[in-house]
C-alpha angles and dihedrals in degrees: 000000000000110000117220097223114174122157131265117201127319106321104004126092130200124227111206112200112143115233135046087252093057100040084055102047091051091050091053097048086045094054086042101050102045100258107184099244132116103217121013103194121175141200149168105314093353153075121205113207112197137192095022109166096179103038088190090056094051095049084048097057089047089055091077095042109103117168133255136230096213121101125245116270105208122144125298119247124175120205118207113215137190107222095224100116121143096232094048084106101048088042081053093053093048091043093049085234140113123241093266084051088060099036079059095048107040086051096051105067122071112230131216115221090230099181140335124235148120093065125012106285099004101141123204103221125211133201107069106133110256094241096061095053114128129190123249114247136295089237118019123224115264081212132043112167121234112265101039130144120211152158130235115172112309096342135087116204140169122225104236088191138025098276146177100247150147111211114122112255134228111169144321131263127201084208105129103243107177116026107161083185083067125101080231105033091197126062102209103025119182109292090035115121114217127219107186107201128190104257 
């Protein structure tokens, strides 16, 4: 698959590949095969490539990069929740279900941590099926606690830090998200798969 590669500043570069899968894959296989790059940080439809010092033979060794249909085989993290959350209800309603229907749902995929933006170790999490994607809200919250689970279109997330924020939530988690004192700061860093589990 060709990369869209074009430079960003002065010793970044900039992968365009067009969906969260593919970004991931290519950041993987770049971590994995020694790119030089300093830092190789993907998102949604992108791969940043920092800290390139030889842009041509960046775009060389991507040459040989395809991507792969196999999922991404990170560690494994569960995640216990309590299902509390104040749009349970309202999920329900869009899923024709009733809240034990999500809780059962929500607990039975398996999620990819894709990339990580917005706060420090806050993980966009793939996996969720496309026909039980809901919107965020019309008004966000000027408040979301530490520690909550919730849904915005086809993504999961946790909320590492007390936030403004919009996802629709469905419960809260002690699970310490975010921990800069860690070998690994981020729980669920991009490449991670993501069990919830009822607390």
């Amino acid at each position: 698959m060709p990369v869209q590669l074009r430079p960003f500043g002065a010793t970044a570069a900039l992968a365009e590949v067009g969906d969260p899968a593919t970004a991931l894959a290519l950041a993987t296989w770049a971590r994995a095969s020694g790119v030089a790059a300093l830092e190789v940080v993907p998102a949604a439809e992108t791969v940043l490539f920092d800290g390139v010092t030889d842009l041509p033979a960046l775009a060389a060794a991507l040459r040989s990069w395809s991507p792969s249909d196999a999922r991404p085989d990170g560690d494994l993290v569960e995640v216990p929740v309590t299902y509390d959350g104040p749009d349970l209800a309202s999920v329900a309603q869009a899923w024709g279900t009733d809240v034990a229907g999500v809780v059962r749902r929500h607990t039975s995929v398996e999620y990819v941590a894709s990339f990580c933006g917005f706060a420090p170790g806050f993980a966009y999490l793939a996996g969720l099926p496309a026909e039980l994607a809901v919107p965020r809200l019309d008004s966000p919250r000027p408040r979301v606690p530490a520690g909550s689970v919730g849904l915005a279109g086809p993504w999961c997330g946790v909320y590492p830090s007390a936030s403004p924020g919009g996802w629709r939530l469905l419960g809260r988690t002690d699970a310490p998200l975010w921990d800069p004192d860690r070998e690994r700061p981020a729980l669920l860093a991009p490449g991670t798969r993501v069990r919830f589990v009822r607390a």
